[in-house]
C-alpha positions in Angstrom: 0.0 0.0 0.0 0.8 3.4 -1.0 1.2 4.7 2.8 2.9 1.8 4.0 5.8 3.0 1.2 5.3 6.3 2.8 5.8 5.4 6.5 9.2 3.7 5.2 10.5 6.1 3.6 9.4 9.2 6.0 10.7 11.9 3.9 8.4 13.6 0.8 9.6 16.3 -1.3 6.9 20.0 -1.0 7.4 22.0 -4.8 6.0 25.0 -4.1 7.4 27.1 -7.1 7.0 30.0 -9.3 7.6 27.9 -12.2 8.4 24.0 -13.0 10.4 23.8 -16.5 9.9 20.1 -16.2 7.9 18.2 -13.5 8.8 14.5 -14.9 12.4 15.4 -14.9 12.1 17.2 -11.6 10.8 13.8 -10.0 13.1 11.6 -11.7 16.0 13.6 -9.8 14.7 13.2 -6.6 14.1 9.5 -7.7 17.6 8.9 -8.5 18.3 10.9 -5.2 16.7 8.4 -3.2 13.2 10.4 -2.8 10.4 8.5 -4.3 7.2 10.7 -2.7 6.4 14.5 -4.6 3.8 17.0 -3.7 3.7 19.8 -5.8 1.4 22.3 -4.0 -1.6 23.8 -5.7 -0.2 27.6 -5.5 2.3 26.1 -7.9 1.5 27.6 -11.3 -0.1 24.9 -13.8 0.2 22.4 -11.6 -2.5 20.2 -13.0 -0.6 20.2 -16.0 2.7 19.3 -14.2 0.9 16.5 -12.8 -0.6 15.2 -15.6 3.2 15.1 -17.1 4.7 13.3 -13.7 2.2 10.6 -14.2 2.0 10.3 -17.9 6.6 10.3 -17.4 5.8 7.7 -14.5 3.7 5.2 -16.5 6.0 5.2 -19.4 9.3 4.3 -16.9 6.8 1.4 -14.9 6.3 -0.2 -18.3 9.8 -0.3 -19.4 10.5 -1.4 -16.0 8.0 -4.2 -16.1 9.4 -4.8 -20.1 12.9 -5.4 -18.2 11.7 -7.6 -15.5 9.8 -10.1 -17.9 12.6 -9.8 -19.7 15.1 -10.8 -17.4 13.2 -13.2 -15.8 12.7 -14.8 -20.0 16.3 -15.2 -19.9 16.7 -16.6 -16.3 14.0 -19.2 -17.3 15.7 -19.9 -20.5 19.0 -20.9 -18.8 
């Protein structure tokens, strides 16, 4: 569950901006960095639409990342 990930991690990153150049770049930063939780606050400018990047920039990495798992485990199985 999405708080238990939460309550593991116990850190979240607040964007509270006067401009995002690029929200799905911004969270894959803080991904690499070790943060996996974002909350860009609504007195963000745009923010729906920064949002509706993230997720759109999220989906696309959890399919190549599921693409790589099934693929690994093809070539484990194939061993």
């Amino acid at each position: 569950m999405a708080l238990d990930g939460l309550a593991a991690d116990r850190v979240i990153a607040v964007v509270r901006a006067p401009a995002v150049p690029d929200a799905a770049a911004l969270c894959a930063a803080l991904a690499e960095g070790g943060i996996r939780w974002v909350e860009f606050t609504s007195t963000t400018p745009d923010v729906t639409t920064h949002l509706r990047r993230a997720v759109v920039t999220a989906a696309d990495w959890a399919e190549v990342t599921r693409r790589a798992a099934e693929f690994t485990a093809a070539i484990a199985a194939a061993r």
